[in-house]
C-alpha positions in Angstrom: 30.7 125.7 -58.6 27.9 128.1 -58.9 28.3 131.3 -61.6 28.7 133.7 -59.4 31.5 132.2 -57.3 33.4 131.6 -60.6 32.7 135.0 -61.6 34.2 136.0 -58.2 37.0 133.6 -58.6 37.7 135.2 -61.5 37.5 139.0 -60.7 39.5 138.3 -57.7 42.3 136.7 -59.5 42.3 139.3 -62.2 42.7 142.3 -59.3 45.6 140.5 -58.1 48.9 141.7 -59.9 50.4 138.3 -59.3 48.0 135.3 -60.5 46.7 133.1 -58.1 45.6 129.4 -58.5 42.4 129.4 -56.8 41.7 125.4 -56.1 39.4 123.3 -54.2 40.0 120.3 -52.3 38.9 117.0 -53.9 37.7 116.2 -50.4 35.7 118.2 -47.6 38.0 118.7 -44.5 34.9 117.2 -42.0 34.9 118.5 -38.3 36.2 115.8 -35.7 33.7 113.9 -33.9 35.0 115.8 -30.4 35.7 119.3 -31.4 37.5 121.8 -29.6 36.1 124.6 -27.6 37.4 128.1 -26.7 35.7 130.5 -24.2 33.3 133.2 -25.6 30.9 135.8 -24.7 27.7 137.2 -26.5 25.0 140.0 -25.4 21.5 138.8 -25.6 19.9 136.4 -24.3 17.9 134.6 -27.5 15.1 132.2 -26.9 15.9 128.6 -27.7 13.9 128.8 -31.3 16.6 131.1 -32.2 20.0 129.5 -31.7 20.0 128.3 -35.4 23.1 128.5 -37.0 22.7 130.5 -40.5 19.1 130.3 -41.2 18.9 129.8 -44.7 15.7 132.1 -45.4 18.6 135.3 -44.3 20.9 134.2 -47.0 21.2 137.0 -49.6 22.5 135.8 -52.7 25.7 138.2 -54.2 25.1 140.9 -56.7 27.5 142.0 -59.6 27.6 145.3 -57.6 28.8 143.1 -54.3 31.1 141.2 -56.2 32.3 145.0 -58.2 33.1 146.2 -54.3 34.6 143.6 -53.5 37.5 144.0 -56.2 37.7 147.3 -56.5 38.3 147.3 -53.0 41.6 145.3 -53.8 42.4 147.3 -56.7 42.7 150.7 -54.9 44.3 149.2 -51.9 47.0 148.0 -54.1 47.0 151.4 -56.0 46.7 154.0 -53.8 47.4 152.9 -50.1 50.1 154.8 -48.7 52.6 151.6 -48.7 52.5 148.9 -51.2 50.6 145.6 -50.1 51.9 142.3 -51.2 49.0 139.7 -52.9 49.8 137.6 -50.1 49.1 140.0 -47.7 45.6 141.0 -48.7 44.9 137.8 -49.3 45.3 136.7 -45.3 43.4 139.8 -44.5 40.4 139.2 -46.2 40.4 135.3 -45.0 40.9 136.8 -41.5 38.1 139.7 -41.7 35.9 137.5 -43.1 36.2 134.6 -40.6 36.2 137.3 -37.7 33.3 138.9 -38.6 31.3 135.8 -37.8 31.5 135.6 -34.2 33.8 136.3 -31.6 35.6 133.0 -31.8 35.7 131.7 -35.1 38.9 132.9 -36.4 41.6 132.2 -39.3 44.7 130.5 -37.9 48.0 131.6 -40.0 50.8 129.2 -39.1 52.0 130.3 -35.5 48.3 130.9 -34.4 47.9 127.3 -35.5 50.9 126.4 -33.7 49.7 128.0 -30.6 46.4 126.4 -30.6 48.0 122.8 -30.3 50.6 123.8 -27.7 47.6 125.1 -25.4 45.9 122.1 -25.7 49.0 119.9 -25.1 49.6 121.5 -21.7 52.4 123.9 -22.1 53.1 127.5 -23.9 54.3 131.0 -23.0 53.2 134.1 -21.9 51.5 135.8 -18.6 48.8 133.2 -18.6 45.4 135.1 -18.8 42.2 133.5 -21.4 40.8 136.1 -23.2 37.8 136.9 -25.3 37.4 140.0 -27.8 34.5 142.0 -26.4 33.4 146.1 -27.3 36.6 146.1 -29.3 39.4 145.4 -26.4 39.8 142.1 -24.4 37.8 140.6 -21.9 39.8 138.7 -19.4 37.3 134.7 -19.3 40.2 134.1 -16.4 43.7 134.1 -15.0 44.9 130.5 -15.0 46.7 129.2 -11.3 49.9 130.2 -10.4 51.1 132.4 -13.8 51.8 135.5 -13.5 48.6 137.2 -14.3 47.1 135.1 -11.3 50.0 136.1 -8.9 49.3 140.0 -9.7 45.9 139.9 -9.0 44.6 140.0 -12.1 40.7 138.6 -12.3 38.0 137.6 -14.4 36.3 140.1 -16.1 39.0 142.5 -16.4 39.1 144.3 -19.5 42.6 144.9 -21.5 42.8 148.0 -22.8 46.6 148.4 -23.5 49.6 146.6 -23.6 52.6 147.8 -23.1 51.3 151.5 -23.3 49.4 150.9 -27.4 45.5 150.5 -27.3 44.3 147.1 -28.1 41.2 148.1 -30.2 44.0 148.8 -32.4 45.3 145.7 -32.9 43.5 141.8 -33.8 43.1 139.8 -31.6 46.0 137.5 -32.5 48.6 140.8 -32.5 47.3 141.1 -29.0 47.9 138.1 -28.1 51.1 137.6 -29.8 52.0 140.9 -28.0 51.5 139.6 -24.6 53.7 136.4 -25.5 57.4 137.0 -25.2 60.7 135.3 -23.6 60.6 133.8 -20.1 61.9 137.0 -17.6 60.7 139.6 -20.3 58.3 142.6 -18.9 55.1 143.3 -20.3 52.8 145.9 -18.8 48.6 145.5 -19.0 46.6 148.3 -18.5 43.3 147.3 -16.9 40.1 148.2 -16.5 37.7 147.1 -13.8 34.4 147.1 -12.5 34.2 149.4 -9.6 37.6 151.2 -10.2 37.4 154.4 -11.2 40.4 154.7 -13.0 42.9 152.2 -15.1 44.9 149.4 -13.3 48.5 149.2 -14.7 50.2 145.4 -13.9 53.9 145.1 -14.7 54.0 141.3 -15.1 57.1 138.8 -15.8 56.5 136.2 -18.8 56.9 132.7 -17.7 56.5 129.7 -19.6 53.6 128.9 -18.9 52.9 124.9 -17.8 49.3 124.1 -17.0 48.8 121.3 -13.7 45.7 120.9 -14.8 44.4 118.9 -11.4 45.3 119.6 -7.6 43.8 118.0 -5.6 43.7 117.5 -1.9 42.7 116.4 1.2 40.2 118.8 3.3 39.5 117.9 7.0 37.6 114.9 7.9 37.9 112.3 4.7 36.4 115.1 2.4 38.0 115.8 -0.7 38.9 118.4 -3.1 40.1 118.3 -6.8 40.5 121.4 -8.7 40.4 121.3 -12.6 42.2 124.3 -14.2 41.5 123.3 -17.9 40.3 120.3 -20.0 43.5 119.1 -21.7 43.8 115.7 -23.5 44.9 114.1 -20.3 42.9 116.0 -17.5 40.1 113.2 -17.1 42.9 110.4 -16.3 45.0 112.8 -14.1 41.7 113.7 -11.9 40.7 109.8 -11.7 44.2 109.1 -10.4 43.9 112.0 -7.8 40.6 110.7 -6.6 41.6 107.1 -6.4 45.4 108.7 -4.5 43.2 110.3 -2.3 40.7 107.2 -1.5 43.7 105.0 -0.9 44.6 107.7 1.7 41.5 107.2 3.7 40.7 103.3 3.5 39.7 103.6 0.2 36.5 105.7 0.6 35.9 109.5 0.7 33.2 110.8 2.3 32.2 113.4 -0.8 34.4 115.7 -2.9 34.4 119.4 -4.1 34.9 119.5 -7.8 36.3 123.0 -8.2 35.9 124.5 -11.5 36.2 128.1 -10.7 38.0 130.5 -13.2 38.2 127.2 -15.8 38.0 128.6 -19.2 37.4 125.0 -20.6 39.0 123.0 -23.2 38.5 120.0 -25.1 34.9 118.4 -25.4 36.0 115.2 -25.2 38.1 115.4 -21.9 34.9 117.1 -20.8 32.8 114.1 -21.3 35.2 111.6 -19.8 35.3 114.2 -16.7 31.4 113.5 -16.5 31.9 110.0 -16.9 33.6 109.3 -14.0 31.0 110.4 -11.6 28.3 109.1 -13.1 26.8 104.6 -13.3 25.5 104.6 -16.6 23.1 101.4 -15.3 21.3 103.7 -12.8 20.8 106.8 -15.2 17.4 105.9 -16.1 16.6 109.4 -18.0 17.6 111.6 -20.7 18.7 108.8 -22.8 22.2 108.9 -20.6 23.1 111.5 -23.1 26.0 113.7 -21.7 26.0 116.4 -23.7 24.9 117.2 -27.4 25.6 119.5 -30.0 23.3 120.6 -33.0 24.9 122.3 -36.2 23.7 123.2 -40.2 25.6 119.6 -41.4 25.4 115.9 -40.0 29.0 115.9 -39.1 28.2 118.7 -36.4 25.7 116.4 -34.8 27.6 115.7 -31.8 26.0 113.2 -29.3 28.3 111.8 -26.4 26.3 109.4 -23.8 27.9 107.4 -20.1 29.0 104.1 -20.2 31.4 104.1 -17.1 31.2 103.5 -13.3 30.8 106.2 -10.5 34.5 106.5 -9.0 33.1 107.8 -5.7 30.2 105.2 -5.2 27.5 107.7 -5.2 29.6 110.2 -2.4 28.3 113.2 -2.9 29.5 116.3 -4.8 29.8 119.7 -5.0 30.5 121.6 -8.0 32.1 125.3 -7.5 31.7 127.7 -10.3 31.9 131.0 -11.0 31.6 133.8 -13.6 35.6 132.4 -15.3 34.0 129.2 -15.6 33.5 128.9 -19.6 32.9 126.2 -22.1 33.5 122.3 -21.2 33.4 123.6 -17.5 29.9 124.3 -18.3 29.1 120.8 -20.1 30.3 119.3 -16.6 28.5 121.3 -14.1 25.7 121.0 -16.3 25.5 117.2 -17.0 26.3 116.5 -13.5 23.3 119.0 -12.4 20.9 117.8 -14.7 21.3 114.3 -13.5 20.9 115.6 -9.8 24.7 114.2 -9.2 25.8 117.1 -8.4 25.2 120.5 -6.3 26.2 123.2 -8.5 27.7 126.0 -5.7 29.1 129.6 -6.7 28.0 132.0 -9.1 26.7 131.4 -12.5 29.2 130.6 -15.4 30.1 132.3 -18.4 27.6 131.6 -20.9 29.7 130.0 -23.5 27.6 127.4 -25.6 29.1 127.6 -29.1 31.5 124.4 -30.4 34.1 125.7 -32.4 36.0 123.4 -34.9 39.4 123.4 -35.9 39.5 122.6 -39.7 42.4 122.4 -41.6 42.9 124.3 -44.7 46.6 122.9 -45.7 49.4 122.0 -43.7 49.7 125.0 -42.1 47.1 127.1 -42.0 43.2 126.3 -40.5 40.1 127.7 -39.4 38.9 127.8 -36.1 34.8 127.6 -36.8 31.9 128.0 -34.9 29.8 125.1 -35.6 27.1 124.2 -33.5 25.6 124.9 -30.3 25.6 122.2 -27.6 22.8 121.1 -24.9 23.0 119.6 -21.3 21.1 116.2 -21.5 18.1 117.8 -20.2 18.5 120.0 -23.3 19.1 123.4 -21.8 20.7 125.6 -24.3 23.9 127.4 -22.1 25.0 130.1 -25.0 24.7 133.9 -23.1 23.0 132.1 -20.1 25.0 129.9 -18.3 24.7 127.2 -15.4 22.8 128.9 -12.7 23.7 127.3 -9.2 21.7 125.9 -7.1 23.2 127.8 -4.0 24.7 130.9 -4.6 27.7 131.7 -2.8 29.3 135.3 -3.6 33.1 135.5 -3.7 33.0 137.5 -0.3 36.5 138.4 1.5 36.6 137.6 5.5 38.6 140.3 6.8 41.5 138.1 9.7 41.9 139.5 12.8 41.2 137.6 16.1 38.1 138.5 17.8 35.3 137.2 19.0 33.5 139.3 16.8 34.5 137.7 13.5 34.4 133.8 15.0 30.6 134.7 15.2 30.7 136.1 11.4 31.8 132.6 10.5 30.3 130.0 12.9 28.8 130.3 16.6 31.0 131.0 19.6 30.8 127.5 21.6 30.6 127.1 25.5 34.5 125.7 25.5 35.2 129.3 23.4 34.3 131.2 26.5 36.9 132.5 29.1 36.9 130.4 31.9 34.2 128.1 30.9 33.4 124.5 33.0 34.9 121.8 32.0 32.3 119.0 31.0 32.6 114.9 30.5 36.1 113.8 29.6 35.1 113.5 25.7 37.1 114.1 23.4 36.6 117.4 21.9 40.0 118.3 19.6 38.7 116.9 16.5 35.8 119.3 16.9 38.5 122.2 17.4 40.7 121.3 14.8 37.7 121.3 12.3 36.7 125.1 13.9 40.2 126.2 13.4 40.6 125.1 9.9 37.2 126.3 8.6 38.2 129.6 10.2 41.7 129.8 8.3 39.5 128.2 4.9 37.2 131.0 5.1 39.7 133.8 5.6 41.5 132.3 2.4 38.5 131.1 0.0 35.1 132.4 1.2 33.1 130.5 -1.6 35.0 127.0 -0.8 34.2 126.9 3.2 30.5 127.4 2.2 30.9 124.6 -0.4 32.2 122.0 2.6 29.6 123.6 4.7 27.1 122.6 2.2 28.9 119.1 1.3 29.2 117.9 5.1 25.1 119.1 5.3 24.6 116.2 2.2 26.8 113.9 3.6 24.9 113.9 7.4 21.2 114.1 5.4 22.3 110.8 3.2 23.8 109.3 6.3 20.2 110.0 8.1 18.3 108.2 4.4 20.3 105.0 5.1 20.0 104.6 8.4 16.0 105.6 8.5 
């Protein structure tokens, strides 16, 4: 222990009315090999030289005067705030305003934040369902997760909460926000909202729920082409969306023709469910590049050198995918539509993502309380940096709305009005033309109710027909 942290040790102890032991752990509580991530948002866009963690040249070291402010801070708290302040108290606070003033997402987890961490990665926890990031003092909304009640009022990703139940949020922390919105199942809870082109505040009165993530759907679309939405990364999301695939194959003689992996509005999860997600599409005998490195994380200490490579089989046989993302799509959505674009496995459809690159690890500090820690960044095996970028697609694809009615007019908008569309056309050969009309109808109906995912099949029957022409030429 270096002087001045024993002198601080001791000036802090000797503020305190009530003695405190201050001990160390024996032992260093190491990050996991496969830390978790948690959405997040910054404002510039840095060049790669500097995404450095801490540089060590900015380290100031303490002054007496630092440590003097530090205490006396503590002393007139305790003597002259309006209302007294237990030890205990103060103590949590400056732990929490000193992890929080890291970064957006590092944070100090007290014993029901830590409780609420392990419940959201288990699959199941309460509330209105909405991921949220801190961002110019209120809440930024990362996304609304499927059927919860945020989704079902029409609440969307980047929405910014400015109240909750009629008291500001740049009032509160984060985790009294949070907490706020949590509640019984059939309790009311009121956001107030703003949102880009609104000119004044949306109020939605929404109905908690418990809150139980499916965290695939998947589905057949028309002609043996698949889809398989991923709505988080929990600890058994990359064996669910395997047994979806393989359901759907056995549906269709055991083959699909390609899929669309749809990770829209996915503010991401675990790193490791990630990874095995990746896995699944991609034969680590035919890689031949990047060292068949996934993804990889850099960090200030060894344990946050993170480096996760393929070693399974392609569950679709090399049928071709389509990745959707949007602006909601944060985090270990990011690692896959990266990895999978980098290896040219993929086309990446949509808008671009979030931006999240920072690893946070969860690090125990006792049996009840931890830290949440941001400690590296990670890299897509071609070693793109994603923090405050993103994945850029390779076709954008705006979230456009298809206003329904019937005319001819709008059948244009969508796809060209055939010969058989026209009143009182000829009738031709007797071939048979209702698959043809069943496909028009239901790409009508898909682009009326999801704009961005027609385009994606559009795009993904285009690959299928150009591979189709490579193996026969």
């Amino acid at each position: 222990m270096s002087i001045r942290t024993l002198m601080l040790s001791l000036f802090v102890s000797s503020a305190l009315t009530s003695a405190y032991a201050i001990s160390f752990s024996p032992t260093q509580a190491h990050p996991p090999a496969a830390p978790t991530l948690a959405p997040a948002a910054t404002q510039s866009i840095p060049n790669s030289t500097d995404l450095t963690l801490t540089s060590q040249s900015k380290i100031q070291p303490v002054s007496d005067d630092d440590i003097n402010r530090f205490t006396n801070t503590i002393v007139l708290i305790k003597d002259f705030y309006v209302q007294p302040i237990g030890d205990k108290t103060l103590l949590d606070d400056a732990i929490r305003g000193m992890v929080g003033g890291l970064d957006p997402h590092s944070e100090y987890l007290d014993g029901d934040a830590y409780k609420t961490l392990l419940m959201t990665t288990s699959g199941e926890f309460g509330g209105v369902g909405i991921e949220v990031t801190p961002e110019y003092g209120i809440l930024k909304i990362v996304s609304p997760m499927d059927d919860t009640p945020a989704a079902k009022a029409g609440i969307k990703a980047g929405d910014y909460i400015v109240a909750i139940d009629g008291k500001l949020v740049s009032e509160m922390s984060l985790q009294d926000a949070v907490e706020k919105m949590r509640g019984k199942q059939g309790s009311p809870v009121v956001l107030t909202i703003l949102r880009k082109g609104e000119k004044v505040p949306l109020t939605f009165k929404l109905t908690r729920e418990i809150i139980r993530i499916a965290s695939v759907k998947a589905k057949m679309l028309d002609d043996n082409f698949g889809y398989v939405r991923l709505t988080q990364f929990q600890e058994p999301t990359a064996k669910l969306m395997r047994s979806a695939i393989l359901d759907l194959k056995s549906k269709n003689q055991g083959k699909l023709k390609g899929i669309i992996l749809d990770l829209r509005n996915n503010p991401g999860g675990l790193l490791e469910t990630a990874v095995q997600v990746v896995d699944s599409f991609l034969n680590s005998k035919k890689l031949n590049k990047y060292n068949d490195v996934i993804v990889y994380t850099e960090g200030r200490l060894p344990e946050a050198q993170y480096r996760a490579k393929a070693n399974g089989n392609d569950i679709l046989n090399g049928a071709p995918i389509v990745v959707l993302i949007n602006g909601g799509s944060a985090s270990a959505s990011e690692i896959v539509a990266g990895a999978l674009q980098d290896y040219r496995r993929a086309l990446i459809v949509g808008t671009a993502s979030f931006g999240k690159g920072s690893v946070q690890t969860v690090i125990p500090l006792d049996k009840t309380h931890a830290l949440k820690l941001t400690t590296a960044l990670y890299h897509t095996p071609a070693g793109r940096v994603i923090q405050n970028v993103g994945i850029i697609p390779d076709v954008t694809v705006e979230d456009l709305k298809v206003v329904k009615n019937k005319t001819d007019e709008d059948i244009a908008m969508i796809e060209p009005i055939k010969e058989y569309q026209l009143k009182n056309h000829l009738a031709g050969s007797p071939t048979n033309t209702t698959n043809l009309k069943n496909i028009e109808r239901n790409d009508l109906g898909l682009a009326h109710d999801d704009f961005q995912l027609f385009e994606a099949l559009k795009i993904l029957r285009t690959i299928y027909k150009l591979n189709a022409m490579d193996t026969h030429s």
